[in-house]
C-alpha positions in Angstrom: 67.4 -85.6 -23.6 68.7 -83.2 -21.3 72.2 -82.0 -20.8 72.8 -80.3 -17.0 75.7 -79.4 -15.2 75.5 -82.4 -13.4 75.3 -85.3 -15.8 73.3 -86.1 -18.7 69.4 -87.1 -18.6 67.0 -89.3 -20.2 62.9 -89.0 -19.8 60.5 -91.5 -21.2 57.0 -91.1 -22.4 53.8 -93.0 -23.8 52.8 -91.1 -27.1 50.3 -89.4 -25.4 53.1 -87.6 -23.7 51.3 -86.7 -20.2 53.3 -89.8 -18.4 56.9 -88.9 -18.3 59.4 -91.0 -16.2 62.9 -89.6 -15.8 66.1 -91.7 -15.8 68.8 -91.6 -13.1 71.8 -89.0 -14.6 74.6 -90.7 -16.6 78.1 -89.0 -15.7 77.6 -87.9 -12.8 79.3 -84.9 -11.7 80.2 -83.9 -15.5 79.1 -80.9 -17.3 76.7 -82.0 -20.1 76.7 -79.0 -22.9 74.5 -81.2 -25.2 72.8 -84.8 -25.8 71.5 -85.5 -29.4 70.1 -88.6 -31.0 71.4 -89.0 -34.6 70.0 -91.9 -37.2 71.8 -94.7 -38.7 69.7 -95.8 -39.4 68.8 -96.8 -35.2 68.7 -94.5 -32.5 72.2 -93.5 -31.3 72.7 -91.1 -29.0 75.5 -88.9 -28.5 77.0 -87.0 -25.1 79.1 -83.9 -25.3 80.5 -83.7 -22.0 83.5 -82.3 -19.8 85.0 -83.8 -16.1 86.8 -81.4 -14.0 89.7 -84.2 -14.1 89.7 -85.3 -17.1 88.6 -82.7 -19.3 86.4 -82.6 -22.6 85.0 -85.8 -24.3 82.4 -87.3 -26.2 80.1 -90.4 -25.9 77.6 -92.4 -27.8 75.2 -95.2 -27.6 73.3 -97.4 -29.7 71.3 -99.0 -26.9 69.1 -95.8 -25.7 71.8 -95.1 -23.1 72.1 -98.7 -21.5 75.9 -98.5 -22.0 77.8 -95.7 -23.4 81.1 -95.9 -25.7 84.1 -94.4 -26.6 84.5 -93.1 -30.3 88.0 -94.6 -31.8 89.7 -91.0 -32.9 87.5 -88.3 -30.3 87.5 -84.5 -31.0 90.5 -82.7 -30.6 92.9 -80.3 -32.4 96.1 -81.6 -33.8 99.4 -81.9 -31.5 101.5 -78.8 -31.6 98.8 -76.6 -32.6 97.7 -73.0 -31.7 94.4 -75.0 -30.1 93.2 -76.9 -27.1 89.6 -78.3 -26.9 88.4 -77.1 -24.2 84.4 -77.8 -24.3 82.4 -79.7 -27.1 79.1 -77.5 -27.5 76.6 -79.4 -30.0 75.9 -81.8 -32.2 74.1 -81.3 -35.7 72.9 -84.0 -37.9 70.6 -84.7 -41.1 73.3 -82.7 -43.3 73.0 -83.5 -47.2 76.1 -85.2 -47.3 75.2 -87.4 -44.3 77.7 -86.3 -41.9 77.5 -85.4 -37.9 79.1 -82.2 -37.4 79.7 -81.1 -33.7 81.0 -77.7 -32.7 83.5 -76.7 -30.3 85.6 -74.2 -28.1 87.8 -72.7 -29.2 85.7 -71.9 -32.5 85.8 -74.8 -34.7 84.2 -77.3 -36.6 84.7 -81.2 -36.9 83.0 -83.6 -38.9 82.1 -87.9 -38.6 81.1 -89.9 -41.6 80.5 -92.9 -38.9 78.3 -91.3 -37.0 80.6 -90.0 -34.0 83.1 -93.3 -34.0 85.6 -91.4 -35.7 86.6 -87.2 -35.5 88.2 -84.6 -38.0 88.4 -81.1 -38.2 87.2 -78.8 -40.8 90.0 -76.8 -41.1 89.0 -74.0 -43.2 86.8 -72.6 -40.6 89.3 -72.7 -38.1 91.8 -70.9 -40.1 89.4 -68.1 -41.4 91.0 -65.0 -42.1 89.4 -63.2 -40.5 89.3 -65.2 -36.6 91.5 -62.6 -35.7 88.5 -60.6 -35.5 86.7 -62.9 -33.4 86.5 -62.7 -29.3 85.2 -64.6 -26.7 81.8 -63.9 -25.8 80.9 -64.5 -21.7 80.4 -68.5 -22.2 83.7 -68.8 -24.8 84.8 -68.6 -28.2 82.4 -71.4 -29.6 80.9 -73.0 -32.4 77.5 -73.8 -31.0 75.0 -73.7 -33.8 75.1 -75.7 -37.1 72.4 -76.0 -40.0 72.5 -77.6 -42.8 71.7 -75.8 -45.9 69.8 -76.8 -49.3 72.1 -79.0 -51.0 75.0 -81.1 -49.8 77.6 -78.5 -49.7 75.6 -76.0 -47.7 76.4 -75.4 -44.0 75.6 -72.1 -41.9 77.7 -71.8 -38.3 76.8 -69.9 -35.8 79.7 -68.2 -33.7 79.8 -65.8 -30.5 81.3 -63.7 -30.9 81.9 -64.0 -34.6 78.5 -64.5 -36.5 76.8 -66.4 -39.2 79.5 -68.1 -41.2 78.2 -70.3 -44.3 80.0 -72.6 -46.8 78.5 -73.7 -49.8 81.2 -76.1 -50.6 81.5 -78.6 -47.4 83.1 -76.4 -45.3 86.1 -76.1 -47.7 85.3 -72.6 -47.7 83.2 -70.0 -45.3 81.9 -66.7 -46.0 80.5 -64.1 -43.4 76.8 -63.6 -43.8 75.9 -61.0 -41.1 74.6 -57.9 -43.4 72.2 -56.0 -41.4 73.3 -57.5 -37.8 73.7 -55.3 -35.3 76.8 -55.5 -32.5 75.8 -52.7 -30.4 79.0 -53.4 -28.1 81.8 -52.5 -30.8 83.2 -48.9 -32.4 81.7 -50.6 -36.0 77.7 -51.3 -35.1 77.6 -53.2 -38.3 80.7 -55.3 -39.1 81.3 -57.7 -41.6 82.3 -60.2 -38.0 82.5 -60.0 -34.4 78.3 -60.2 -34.3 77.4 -62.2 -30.9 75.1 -64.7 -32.5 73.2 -66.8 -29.4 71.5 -69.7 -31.7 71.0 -70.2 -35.4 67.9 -72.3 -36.6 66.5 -73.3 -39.9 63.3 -73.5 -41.7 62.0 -77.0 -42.0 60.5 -76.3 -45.3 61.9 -72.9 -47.1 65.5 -73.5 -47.9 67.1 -70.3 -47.3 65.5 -69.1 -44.7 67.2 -68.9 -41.1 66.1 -67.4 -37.9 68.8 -66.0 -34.9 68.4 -65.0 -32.0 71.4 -62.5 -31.3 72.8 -60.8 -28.5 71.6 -57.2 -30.3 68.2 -58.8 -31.5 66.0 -61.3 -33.3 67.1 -61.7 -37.2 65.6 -64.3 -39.8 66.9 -63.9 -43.4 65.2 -65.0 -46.5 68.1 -65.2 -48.8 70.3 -67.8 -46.8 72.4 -65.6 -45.0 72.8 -62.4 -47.6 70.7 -60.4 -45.8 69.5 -60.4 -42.6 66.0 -58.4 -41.2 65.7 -57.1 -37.6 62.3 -58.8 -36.1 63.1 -57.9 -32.6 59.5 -55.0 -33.2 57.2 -56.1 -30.2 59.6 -58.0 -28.0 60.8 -57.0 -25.0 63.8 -56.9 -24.8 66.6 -57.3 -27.9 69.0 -60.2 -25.4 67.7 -63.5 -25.3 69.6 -67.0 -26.0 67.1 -69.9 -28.0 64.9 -69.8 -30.5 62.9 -72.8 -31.5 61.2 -73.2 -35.1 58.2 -75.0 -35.2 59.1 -78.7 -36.9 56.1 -78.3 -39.4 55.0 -74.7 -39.5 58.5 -72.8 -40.1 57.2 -69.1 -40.2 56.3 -70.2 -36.4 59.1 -69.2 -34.2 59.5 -68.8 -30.7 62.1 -66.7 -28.3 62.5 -66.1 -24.6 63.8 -62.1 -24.1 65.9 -61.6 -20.9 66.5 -58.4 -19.3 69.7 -57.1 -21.0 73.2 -58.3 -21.5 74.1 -57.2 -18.3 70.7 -58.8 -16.0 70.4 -61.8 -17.5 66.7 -62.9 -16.0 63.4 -62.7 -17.2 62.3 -59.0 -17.7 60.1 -58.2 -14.4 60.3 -61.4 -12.9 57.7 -62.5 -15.6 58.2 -66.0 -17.8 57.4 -65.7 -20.7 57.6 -67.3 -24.4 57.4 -65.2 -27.1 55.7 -66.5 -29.7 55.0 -65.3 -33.9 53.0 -66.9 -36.3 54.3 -65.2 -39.3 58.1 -65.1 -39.3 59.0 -62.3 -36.7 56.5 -60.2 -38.0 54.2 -59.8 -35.0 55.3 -61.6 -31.3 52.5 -62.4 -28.6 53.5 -63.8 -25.3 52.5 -67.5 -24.4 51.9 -66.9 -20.3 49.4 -70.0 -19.6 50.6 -72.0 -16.9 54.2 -69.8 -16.6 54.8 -67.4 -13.0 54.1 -64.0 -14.1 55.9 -62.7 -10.7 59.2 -63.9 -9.3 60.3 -65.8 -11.8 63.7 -64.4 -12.3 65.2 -67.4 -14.4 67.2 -67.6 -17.3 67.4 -69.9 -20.7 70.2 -70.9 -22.3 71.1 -70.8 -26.4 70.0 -74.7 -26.1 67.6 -74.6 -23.5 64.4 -75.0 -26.0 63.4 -77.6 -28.3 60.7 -79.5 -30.2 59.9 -82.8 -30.4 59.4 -84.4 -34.3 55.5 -85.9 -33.5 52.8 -85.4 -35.6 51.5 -83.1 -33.3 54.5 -81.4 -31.7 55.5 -80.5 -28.6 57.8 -77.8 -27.1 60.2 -77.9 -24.3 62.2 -75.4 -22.5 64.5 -76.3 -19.6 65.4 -73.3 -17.1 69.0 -72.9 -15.0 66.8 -73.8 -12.1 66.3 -76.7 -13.3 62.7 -76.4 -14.0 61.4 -78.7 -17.5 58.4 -77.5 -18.6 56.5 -78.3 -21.9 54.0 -77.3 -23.9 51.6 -79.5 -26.3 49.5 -77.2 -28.0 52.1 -74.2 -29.4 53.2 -72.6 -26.5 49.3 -71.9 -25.5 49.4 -73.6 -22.1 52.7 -75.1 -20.4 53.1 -77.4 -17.4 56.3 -78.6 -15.3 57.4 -81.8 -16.1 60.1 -82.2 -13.6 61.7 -79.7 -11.0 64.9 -79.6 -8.9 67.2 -80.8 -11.8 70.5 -79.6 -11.8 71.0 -76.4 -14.2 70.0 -77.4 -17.7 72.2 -76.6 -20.3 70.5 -78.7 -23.5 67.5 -79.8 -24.1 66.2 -82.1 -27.2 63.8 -84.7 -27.8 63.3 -87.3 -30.3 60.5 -89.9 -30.9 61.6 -93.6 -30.6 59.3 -96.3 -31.3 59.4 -99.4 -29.5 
């Protein structure tokens, strides 16, 4: 499931994965931010998209994107508010208290019971205390990662520029947890908010533990959010966007370093995925099958995701369009398709029949 600047993508495979067909874009012309397939318990899939005429919208489909409807009350901020929607970023579901979340620009988070038919905001985030803290990082003031936490009133939210917020009573409360988070580009280095967090990801198996990849650095704390430790040692660079936890193995984490804030490319024209085996502790770089010259590309905070199969498989789509994948852990990596618009999402899911 691929999200681009210019429509929304499906691509189809055997379970062997080595056949892949890919679908003809659905709204065309649309910016796609993200694409998602939630569970209830059938496939449904789920569009966060934007027109240039008509502005910001969501989607879904229970019929593996045959026909695509309209949810009954969409996102948006009350009527006579201090907020406009302005861009949908993700989706997040398999929360303990069986809700989809999505998060949005400006920063804020709303919730569906129903599975994306019907909308609300979670208001206590969007009325923090502290937003006026918060600032607009180069993509917007945005809500774009959400994990669910260890019980059903557990939630982390990623926020650039904000940080790691988490609420450990369904969002009817949030608490900063950036403590040892670097923001190299304010007077304070380590604030209590305004960190430029890129993505937020979750152990599969060690509730409590979270991995970010920051705009200062990679962090993963152990203590959901209380602490964080820098595990940027042997990486290139500290600026990247994604990171990508492995679905079964969680102290197996992958990141793709960029230049710097301010040359946002692969460093030396070299693609490469970073990958540890033991929780940031040591990185090696996965370079099988990836240019090693003139490959000045760029990954976005979305741009690299697993699949859920027994054996899994990784994907990382590139803003030139490239889709490449990997089914043995980042060792070797092939194209699957090419000349794609700019992908902004990608995610995969396995369906059977």
């Amino acid at each position: 499931m691929l999200g681009t600047r210019k429509g929304a993508f499906l691509a189809w495979s055997d379970e062997s994965r080595s056949d892949w067909t890919l679908g003809e874009p659905a709204f065309k012309g649309c910016e796609v931010n993200h694409v998602a397939c939630i569970w209830r318990p059938a496939p449904r899939l789920m569009v966060a998209g934007k027109s240039h005429w008509w502005g910001p919208a969501t989607k879904y489909s229970d019929d593996l994107g045959e026909t695509w409807l309209e949810p009954e009350r969409d996102i948006r901020f009350a009527e006579g508010g201090d907020h406009v929607l302005e861009r949908v970023w993700c989706f997040a579901d398999g929360a303990a208290d069986g809700a989809v979340y999505a998060g949005v620009d400006p920063a804020a988070l709303f919730r569906s019971t129903d599975g994306g038919v019907n909308w609300e905001e979670v208001p206590a985030l969007t009325a923090h205390p502290t937003r006026d803290k918060w600032f607009p990082g180069k993509g917007g003031l945005m809500v774009h990662s959400i994990c669910p936490g260890k019980d059903a009133g557990q939630l982390f939210a990623g926020v650039s520029a904000a940080g790691v917020f988490r609420s450990d009573d369904g969002g009817e409360s949030w608490l900063p947890r950036n403590h040892g988070v670097r923001a190299d580009f304010l007077p304070e280095k380590y604030p209590d908010v305004g960190q430029c967090v890129h993505h937020l990801a979750s152990h599969p198996s060690k509730p409590g533990v979270l991995y970010q990849q920051n705009h200062c650095g990679v962090y993963r704390t152990d203590d959901a959010g209380e602490t964080w430790v820098d595990i940027s040692e042997g990486l290139p660079s500290r600026f990247g966007f994604p990171v990508a936890v492995h679905p079964l193995e969680g102290d197996m984490i992958f990141v793709i370093p960029e230049e710097s804030d301010e040359h946002r490319m692969m460093p030396d024209g070299a693609f490469r995925v970073y990958r540890s085996m033991d929780a940031g502790r040591t990185w090696e770089p996965m370079t099988n099958g990836l240019p090693q010259s003139g490959a000045y590309q760029n990954v976005l905070r979305q741009g690299m995701a697993f699949d859920q199969h027994t054996e899994p498989g990784l994907y990382v789509g590139t803003q030139g369009g490239q889709l490449l994948a990997s089914l043995d852990n980042g060792e070797s990596w092939e194209v699957l398709f090419n000349w794609l618009p700019p992908i902004y999402s990608v995610e995969a899911a396995v369906i059977d029949g």
